[in-house]
TORPA-4810 file (N, C-alpha, C, O; in nm, 3 decimals):
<nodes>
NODE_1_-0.362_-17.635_11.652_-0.256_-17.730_11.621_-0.314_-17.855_11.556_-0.257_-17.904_11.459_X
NODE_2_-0.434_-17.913_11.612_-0.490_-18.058_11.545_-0.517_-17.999_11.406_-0.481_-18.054_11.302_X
NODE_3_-0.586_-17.877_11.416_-0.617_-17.847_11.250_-0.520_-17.853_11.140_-0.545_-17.905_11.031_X
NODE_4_-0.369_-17.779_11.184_-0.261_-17.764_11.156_-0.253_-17.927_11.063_-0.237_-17.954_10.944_X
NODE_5_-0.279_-18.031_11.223_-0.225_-18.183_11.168_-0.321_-18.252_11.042_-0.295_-18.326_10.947_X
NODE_6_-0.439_-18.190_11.090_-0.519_-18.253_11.006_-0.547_-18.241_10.843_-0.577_-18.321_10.755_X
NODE_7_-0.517_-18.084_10.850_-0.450_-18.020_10.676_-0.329_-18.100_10.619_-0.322_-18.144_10.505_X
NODE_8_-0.239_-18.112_10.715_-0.125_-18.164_10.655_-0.106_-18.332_10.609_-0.029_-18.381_10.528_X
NODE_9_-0.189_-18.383_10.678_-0.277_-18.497_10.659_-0.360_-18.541_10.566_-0.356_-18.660_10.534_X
NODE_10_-0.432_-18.469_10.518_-0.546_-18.416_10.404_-0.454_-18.429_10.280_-0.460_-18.513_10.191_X
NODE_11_-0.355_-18.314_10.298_-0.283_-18.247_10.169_-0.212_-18.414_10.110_-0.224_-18.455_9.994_X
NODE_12_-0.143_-18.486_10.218_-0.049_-18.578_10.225_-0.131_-18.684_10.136_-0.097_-18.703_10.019_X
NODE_13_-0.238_-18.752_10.192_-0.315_-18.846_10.149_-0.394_-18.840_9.948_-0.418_-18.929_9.867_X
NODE_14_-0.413_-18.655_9.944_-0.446_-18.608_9.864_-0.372_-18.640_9.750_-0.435_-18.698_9.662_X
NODE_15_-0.187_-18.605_9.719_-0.133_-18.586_9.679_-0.018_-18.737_9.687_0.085_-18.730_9.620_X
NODE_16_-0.051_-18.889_9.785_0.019_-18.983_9.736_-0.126_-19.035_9.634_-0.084_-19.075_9.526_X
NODE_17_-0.243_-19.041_9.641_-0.378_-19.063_9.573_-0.377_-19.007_9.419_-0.408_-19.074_9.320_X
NODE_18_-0.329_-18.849_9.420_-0.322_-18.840_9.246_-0.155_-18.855_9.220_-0.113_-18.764_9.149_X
NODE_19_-0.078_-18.928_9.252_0.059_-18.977_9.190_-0.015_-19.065_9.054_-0.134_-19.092_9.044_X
NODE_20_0.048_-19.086_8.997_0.025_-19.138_8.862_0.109_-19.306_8.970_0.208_-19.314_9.043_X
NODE_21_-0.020_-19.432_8.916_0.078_-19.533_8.933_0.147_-19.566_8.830_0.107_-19.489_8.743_X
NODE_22_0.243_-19.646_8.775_0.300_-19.716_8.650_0.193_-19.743_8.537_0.091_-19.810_8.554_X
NODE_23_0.224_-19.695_8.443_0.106_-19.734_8.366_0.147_-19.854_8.250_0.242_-19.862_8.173_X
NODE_24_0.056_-19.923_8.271_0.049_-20.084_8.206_0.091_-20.071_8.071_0.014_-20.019_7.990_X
NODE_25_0.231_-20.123_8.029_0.227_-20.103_7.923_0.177_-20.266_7.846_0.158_-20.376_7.897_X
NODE_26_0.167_-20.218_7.712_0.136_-20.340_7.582_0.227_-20.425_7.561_0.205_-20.501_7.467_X
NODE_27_0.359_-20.441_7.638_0.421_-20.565_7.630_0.495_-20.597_7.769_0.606_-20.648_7.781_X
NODE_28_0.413_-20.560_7.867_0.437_-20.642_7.989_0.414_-20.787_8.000_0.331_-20.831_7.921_X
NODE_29_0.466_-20.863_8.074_0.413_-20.994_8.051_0.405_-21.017_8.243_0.505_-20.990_8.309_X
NODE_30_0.286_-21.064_8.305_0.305_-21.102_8.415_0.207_-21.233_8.423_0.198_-21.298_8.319_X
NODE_31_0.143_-21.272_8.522_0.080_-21.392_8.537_-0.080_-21.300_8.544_-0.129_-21.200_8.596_X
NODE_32_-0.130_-21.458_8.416_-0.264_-21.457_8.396_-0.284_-21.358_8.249_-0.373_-21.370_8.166_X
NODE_33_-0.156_-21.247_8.249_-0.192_-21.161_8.153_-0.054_-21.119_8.100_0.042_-21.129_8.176_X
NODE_34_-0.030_-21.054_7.923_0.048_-21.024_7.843_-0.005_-20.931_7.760_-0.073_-20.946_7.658_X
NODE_35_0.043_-20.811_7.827_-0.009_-20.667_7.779_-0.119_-20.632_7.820_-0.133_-20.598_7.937_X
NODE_36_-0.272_-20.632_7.688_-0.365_-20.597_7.773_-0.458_-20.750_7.733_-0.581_-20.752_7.736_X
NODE_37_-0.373_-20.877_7.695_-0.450_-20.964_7.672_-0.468_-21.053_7.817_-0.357_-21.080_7.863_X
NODE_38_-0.576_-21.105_7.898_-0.563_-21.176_7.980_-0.611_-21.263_7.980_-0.665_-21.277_7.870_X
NODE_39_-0.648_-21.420_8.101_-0.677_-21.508_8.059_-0.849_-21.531_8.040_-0.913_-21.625_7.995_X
NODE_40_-0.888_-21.403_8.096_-1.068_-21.379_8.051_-1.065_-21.346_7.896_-1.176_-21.370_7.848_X
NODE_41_-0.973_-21.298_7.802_-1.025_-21.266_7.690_-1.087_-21.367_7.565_-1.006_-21.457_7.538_X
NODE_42_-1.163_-21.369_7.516_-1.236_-21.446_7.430_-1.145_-21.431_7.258_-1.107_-21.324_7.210_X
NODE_43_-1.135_-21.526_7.213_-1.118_-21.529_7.074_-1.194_-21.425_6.968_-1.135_-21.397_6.863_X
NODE_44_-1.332_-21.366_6.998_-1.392_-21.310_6.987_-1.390_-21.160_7.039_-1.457_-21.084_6.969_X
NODE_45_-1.343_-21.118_7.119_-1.287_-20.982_7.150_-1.138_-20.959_7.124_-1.088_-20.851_7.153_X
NODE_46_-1.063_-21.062_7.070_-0.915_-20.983_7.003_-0.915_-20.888_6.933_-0.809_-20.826_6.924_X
NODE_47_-1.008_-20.851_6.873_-1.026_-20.694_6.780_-0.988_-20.576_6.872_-0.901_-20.491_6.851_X
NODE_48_-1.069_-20.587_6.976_-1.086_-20.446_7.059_-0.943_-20.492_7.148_-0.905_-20.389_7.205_X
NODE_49_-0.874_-20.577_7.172_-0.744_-20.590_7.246_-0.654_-20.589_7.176_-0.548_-20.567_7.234_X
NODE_50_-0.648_-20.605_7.055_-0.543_-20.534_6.950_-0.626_-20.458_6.857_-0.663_-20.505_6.749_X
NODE_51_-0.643_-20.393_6.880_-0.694_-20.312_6.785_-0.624_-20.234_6.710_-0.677_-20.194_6.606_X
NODE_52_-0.487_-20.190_6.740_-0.384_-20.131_6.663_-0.327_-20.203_6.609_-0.240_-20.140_6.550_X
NODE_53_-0.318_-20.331_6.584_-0.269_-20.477_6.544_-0.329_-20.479_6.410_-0.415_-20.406_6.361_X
NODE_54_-0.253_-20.598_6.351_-0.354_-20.691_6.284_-0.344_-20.834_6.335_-0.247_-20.894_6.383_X
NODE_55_-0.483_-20.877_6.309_-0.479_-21.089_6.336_-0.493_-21.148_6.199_-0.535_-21.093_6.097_X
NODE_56_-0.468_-21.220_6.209_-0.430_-21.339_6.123_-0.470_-21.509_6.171_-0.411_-21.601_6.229_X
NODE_57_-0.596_-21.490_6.113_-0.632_-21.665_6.174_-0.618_-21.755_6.108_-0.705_-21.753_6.021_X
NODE_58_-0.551_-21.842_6.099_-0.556_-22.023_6.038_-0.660_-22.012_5.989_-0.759_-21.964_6.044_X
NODE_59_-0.652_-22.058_5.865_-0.764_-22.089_5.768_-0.723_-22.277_5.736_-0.608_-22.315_5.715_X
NODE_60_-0.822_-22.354_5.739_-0.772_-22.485_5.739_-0.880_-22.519_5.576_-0.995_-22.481_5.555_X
NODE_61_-0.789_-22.603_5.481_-0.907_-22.639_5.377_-1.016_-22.768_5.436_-1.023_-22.787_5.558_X
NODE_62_-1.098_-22.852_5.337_-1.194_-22.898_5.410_-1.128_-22.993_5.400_-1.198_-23.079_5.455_X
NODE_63_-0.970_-23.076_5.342_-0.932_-23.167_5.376_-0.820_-23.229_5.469_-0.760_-23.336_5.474_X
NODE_64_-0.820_-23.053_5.576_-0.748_-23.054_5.691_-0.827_-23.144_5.774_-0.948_-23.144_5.792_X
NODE_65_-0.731_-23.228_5.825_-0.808_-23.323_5.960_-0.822_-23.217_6.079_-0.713_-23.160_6.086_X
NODE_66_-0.903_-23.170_6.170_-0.933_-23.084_6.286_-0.942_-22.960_6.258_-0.975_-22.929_6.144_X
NODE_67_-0.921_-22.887_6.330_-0.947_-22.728_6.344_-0.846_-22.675_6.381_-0.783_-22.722_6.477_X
NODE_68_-0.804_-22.565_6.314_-0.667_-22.499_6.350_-0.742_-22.425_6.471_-0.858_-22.400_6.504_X
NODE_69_-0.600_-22.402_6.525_-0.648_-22.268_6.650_-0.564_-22.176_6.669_-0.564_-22.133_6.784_X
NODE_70_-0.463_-22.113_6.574_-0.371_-22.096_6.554_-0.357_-21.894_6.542_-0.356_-21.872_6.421_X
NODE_71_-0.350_-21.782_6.604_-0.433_-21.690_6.559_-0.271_-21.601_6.585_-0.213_-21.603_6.694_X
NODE_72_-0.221_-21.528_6.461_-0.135_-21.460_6.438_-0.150_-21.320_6.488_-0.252_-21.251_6.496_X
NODE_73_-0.021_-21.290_6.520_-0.091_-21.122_6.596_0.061_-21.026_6.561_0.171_-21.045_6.612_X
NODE_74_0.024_-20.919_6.455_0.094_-20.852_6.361_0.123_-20.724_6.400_0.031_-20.704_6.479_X
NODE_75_0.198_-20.612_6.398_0.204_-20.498_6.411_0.152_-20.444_6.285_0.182_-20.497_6.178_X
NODE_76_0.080_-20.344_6.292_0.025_-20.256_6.171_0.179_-20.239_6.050_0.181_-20.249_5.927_X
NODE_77_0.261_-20.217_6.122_0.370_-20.216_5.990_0.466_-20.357_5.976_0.580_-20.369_5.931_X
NODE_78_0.373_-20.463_6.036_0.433_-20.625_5.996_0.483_-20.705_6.042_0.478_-20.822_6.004_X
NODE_79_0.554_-20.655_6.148_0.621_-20.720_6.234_0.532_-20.874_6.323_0.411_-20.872_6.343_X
NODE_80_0.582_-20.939_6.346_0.535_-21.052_6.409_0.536_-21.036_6.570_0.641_-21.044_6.633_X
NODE_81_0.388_-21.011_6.642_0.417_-20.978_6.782_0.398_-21.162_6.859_0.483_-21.221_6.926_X
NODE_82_0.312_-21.193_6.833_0.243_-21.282_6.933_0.143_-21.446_6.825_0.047_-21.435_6.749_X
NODE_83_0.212_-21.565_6.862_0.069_-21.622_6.835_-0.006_-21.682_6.898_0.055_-21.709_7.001_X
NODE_84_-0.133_-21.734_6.905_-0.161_-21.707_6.998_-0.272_-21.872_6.950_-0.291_-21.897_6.831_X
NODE_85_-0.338_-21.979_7.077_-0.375_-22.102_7.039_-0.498_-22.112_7.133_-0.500_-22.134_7.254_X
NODE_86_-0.617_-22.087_7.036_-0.777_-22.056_7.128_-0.759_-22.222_7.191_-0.696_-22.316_7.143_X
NODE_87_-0.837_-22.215_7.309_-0.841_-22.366_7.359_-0.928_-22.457_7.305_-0.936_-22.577_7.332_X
NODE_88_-0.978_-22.407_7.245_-1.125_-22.464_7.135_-1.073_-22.427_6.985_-1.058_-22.314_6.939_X
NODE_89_-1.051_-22.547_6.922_-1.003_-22.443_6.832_-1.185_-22.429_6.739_-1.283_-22.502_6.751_X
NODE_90_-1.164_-22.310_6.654_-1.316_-22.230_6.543_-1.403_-22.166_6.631_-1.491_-22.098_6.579_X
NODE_91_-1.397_-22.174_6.785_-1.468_-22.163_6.844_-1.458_-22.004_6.942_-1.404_-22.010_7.052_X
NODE_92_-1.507_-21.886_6.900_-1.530_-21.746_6.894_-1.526_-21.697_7.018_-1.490_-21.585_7.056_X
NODE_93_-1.581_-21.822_7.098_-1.606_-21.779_7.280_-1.503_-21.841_7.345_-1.478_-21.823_7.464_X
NODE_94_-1.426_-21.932_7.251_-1.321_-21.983_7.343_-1.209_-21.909_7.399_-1.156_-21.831_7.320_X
NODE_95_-1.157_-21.914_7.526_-1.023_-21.862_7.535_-0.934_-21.884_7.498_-0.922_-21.997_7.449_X
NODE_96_-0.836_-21.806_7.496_-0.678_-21.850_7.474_-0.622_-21.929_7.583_-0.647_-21.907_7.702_X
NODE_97_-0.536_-22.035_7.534_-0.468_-22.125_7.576_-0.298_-22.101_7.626_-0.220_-22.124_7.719_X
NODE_98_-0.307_-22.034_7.481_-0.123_-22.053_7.498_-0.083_-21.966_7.397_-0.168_-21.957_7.308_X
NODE_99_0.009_-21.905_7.383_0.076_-21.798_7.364_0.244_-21.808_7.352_0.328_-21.831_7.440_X
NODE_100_0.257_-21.786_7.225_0.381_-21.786_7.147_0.453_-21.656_7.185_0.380_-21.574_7.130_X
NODE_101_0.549_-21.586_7.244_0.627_-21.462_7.255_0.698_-21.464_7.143_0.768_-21.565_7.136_X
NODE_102_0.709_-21.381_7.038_0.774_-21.359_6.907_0.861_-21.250_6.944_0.982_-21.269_6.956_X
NODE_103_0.797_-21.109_6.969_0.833_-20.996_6.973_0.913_-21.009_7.107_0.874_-21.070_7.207_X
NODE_104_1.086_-20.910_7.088_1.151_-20.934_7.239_1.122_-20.837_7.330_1.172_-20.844_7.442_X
NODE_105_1.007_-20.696_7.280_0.970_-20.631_7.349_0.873_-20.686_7.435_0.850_-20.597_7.517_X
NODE_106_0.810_-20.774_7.458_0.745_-20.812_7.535_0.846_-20.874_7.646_0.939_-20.952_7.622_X
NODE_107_0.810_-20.824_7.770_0.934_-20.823_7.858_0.828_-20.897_7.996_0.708_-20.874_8.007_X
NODE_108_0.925_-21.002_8.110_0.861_-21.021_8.235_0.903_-20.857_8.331_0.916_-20.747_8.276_X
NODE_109_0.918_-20.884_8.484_0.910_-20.793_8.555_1.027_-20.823_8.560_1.084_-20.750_8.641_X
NODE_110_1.134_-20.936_8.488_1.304_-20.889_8.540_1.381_-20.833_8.403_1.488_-20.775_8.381_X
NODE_111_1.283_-20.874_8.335_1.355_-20.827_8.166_1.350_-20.939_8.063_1.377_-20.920_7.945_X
NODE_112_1.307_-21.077_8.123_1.307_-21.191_8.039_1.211_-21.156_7.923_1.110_-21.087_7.937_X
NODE_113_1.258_-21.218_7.790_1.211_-21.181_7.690_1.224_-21.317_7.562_1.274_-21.423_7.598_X
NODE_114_1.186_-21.303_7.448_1.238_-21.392_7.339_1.381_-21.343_7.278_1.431_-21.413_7.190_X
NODE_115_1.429_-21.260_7.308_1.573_-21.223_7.284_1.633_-21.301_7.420_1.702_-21.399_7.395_X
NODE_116_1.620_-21.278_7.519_1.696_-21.374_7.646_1.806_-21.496_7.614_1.817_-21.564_7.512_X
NODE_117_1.881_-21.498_7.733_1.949_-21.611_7.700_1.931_-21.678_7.831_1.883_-21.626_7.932_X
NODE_118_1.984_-21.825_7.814_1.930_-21.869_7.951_1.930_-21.845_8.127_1.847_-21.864_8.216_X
NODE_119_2.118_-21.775_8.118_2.190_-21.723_8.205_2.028_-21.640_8.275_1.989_-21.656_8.390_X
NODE_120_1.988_-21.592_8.216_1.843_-21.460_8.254_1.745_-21.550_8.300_1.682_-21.495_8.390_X
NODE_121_1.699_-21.682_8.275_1.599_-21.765_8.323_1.647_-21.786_8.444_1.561_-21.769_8.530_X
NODE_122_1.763_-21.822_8.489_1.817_-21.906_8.552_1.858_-21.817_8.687_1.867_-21.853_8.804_X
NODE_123_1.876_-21.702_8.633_1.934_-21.579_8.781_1.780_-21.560_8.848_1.762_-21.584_8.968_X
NODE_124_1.674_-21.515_8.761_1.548_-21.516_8.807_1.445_-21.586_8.868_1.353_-21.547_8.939_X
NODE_125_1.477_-21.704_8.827_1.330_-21.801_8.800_1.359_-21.947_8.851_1.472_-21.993_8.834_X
NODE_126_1.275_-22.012_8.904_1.330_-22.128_8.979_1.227_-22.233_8.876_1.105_-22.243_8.863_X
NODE_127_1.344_-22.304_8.813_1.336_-22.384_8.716_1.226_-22.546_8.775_1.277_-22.634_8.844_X
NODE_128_1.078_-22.550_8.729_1.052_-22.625_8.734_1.093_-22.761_8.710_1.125_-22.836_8.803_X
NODE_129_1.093_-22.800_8.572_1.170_-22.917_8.514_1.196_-22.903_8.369_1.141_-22.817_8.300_X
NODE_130_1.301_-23.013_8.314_1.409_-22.981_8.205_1.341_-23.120_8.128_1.344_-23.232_8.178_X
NODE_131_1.285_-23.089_8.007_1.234_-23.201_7.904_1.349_-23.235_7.818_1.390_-23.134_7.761_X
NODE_132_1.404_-23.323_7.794_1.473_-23.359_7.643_1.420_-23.424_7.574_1.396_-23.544_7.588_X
NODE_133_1.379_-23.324_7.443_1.324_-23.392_7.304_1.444_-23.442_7.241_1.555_-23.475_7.284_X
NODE_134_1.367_-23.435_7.080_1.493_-23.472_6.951_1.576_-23.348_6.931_1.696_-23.367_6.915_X
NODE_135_1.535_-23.233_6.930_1.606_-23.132_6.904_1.598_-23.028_6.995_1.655_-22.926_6.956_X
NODE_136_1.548_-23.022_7.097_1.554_-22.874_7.201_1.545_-22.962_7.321_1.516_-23.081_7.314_X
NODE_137_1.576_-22.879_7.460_1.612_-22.878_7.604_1.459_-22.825_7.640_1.486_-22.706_7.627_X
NODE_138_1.351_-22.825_7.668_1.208_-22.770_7.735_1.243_-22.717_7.839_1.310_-22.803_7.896_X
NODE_139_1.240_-22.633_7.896_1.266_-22.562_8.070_1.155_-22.494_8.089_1.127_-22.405_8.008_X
NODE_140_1.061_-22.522_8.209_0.934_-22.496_8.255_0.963_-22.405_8.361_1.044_-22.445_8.444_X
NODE_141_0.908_-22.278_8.377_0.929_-22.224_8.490_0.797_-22.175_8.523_0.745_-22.077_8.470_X
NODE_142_0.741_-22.250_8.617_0.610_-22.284_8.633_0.571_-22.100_8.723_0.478_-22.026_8.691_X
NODE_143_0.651_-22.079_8.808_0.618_-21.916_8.851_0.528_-21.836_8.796_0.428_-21.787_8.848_X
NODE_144_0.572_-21.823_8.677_0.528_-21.762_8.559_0.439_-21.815_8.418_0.411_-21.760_8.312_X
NODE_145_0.413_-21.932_8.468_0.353_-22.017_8.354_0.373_-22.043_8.213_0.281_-22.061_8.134_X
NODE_146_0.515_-22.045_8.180_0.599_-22.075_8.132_0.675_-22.157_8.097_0.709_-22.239_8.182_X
NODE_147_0.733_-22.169_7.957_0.825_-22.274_7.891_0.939_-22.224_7.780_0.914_-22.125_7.710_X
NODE_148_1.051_-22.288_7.769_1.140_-22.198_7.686_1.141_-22.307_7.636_1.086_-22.400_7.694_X
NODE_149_1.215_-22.325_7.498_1.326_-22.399_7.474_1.464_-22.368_7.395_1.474_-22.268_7.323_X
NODE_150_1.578_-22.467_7.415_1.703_-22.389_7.396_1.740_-22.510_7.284_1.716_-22.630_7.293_X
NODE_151_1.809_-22.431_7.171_1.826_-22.582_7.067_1.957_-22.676_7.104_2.073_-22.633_7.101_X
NODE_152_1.923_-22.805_7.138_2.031_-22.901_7.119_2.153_-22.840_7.066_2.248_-22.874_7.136_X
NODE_153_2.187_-22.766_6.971_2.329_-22.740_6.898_2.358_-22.650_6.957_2.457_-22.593_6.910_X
NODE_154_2.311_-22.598_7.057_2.341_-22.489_7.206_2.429_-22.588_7.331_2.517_-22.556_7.412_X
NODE_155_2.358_-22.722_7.301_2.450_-22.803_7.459_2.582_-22.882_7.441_2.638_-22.884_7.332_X
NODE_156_2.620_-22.932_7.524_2.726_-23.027_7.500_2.711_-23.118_7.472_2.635_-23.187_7.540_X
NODE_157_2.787_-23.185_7.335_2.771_-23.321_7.268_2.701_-23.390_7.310_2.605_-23.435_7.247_X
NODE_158_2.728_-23.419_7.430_2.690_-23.580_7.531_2.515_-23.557_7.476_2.450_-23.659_7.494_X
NODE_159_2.446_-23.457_7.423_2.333_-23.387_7.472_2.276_-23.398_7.409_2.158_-23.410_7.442_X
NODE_160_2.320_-23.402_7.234_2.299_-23.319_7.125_2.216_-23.437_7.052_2.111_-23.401_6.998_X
NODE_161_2.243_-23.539_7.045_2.174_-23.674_6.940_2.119_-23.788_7.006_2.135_-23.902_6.962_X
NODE_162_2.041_-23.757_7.129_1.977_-23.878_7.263_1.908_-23.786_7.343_1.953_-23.676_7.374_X
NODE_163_1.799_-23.830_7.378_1.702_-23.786_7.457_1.675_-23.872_7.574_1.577_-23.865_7.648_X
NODE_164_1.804_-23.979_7.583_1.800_-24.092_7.686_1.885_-24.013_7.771_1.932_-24.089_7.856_X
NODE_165_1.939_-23.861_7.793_2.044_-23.860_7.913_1.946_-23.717_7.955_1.921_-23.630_7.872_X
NODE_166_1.899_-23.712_8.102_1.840_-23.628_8.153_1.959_-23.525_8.154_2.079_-23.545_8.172_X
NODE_167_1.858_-23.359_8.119_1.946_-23.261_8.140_1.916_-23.198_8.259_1.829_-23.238_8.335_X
NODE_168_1.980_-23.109_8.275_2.003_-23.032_8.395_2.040_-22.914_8.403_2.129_-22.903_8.319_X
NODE_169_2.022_-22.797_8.466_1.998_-22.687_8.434_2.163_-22.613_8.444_2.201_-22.503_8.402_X
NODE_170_2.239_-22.724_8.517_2.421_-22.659_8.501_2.406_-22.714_8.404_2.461_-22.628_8.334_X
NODE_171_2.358_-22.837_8.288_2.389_-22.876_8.187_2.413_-22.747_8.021_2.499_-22.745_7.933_X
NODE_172_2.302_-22.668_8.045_2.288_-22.542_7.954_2.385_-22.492_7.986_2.441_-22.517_8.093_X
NODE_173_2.437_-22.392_7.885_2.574_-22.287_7.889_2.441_-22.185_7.928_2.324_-22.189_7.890_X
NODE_174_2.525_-22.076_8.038_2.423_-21.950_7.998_2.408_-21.882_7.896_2.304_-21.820_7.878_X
NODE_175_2.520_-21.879_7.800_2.506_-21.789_7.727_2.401_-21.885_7.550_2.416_-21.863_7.430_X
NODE_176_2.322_-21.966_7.610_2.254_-22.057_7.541_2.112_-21.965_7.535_2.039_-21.939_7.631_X
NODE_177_2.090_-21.913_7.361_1.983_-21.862_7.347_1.869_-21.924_7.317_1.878_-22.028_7.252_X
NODE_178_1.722_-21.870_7.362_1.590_-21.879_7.400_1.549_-21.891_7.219_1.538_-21.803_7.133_X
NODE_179_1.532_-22.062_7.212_1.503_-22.033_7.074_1.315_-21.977_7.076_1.281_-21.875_7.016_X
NODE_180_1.210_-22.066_7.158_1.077_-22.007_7.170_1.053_-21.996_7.309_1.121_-22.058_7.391_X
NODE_181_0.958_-21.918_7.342_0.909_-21.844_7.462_0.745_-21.874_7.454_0.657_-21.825_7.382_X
NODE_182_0.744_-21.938_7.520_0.579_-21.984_7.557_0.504_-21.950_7.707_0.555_-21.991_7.811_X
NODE_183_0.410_-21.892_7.706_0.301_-21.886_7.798_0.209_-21.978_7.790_0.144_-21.993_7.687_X
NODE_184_0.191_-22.056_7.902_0.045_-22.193_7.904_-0.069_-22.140_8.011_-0.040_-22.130_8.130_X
NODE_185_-0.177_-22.113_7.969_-0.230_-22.076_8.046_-0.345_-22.157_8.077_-0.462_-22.149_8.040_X
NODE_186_-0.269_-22.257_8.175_-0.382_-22.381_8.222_-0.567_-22.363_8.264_-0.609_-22.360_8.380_X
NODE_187_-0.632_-22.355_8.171_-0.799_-22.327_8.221_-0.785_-22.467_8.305_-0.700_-22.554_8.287_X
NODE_188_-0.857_-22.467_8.371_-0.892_-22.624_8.504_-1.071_-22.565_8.473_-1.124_-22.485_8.551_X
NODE_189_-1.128_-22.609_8.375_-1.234_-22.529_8.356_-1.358_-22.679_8.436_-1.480_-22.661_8.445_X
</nodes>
């Protein structure tokens, strides 16, 4: 009978061990990492992490003041996936900083995306704090290390031409779309 238990035991352990887990896809977005880019990758190994891609780096002339850091990230047939801002900018070993979401296939774990509208930030995500510029609403949702913004001609008047009246997150309509989708990925180096 123990043998009995102990086969069935065996077989059990055997067979939850080769289940296939979820396999990672190329436009997951979770913390620390977006697809298979994470916050260890070097400016210098984006080849082998897109490698089915193309990049596209800022080229600055010599009478640009600073260094771009600016590094475009393409689908082989053109499409605009990702851009992406080394923390150094020219600098090969530097990491990435921050990260532009272009493409709406790049999705969080509830579905948030650059197609999103705010209604989707807002059911999910517990809204750090609400910036008012000249022209967009900033919404930080620090969870996720994260920033949206929604354009001014999305809110109500009171909203639209002053950056003197704090907004508020009943202030957005939900159905107020995600004009950019940003990842910050704070080094404390």
């Amino acid at each position: 009978m123990k043998s009995r238990i102990f086969q069935i035991l065996i077989i059990s352990v055997l067979f939850c061990g080769c289940q296939k887990e979820k396999k990672q896809s190329q436009f997951d977005i979770a913390i620390n990492r977006i697809g298979f880019l994470t916050t260890e990758i070097k400016v210098n190994q984006l080849d082998s992490v897109f490698a089915k891609d193309s990049i596209v780096k800022s080229i600055m002339s010599k009478s640009s003041l600073g260094g771009s850091n600016e590094i475009e990230i393409y689908e082989k047939g053109g499409a605009k996936l990702l851009i992406l801002e080394a923390k150094t900018p020219s600098d090969p070993t530097s990491t990435i900083e921050n990260i532009q979401i272009i493409d709406p296939r790049y999705k969080t774990g509830s579905g948030l995306s650059s197609g999103s509208i705010f209604k989707n930030i807002k059911e999910h995500y517990t809204i750090s704090k609400i910036n008012n510029t000249l022209s967009t609403a900033v919404i930080f949702v620090d969870s996720i290390q994260a920033y949206f913004t929604v354009d001014k001609k999305e809110l109500p008047k009171e909203f639209q031409h002053t950056t003197d009246i704090k907004i508020k997150a009943s202030d957005i309509p939900d159905s107020a779309k995600i004009k950019h989708f940003w990842i910050s990925w704070d080094h404390n180096d």
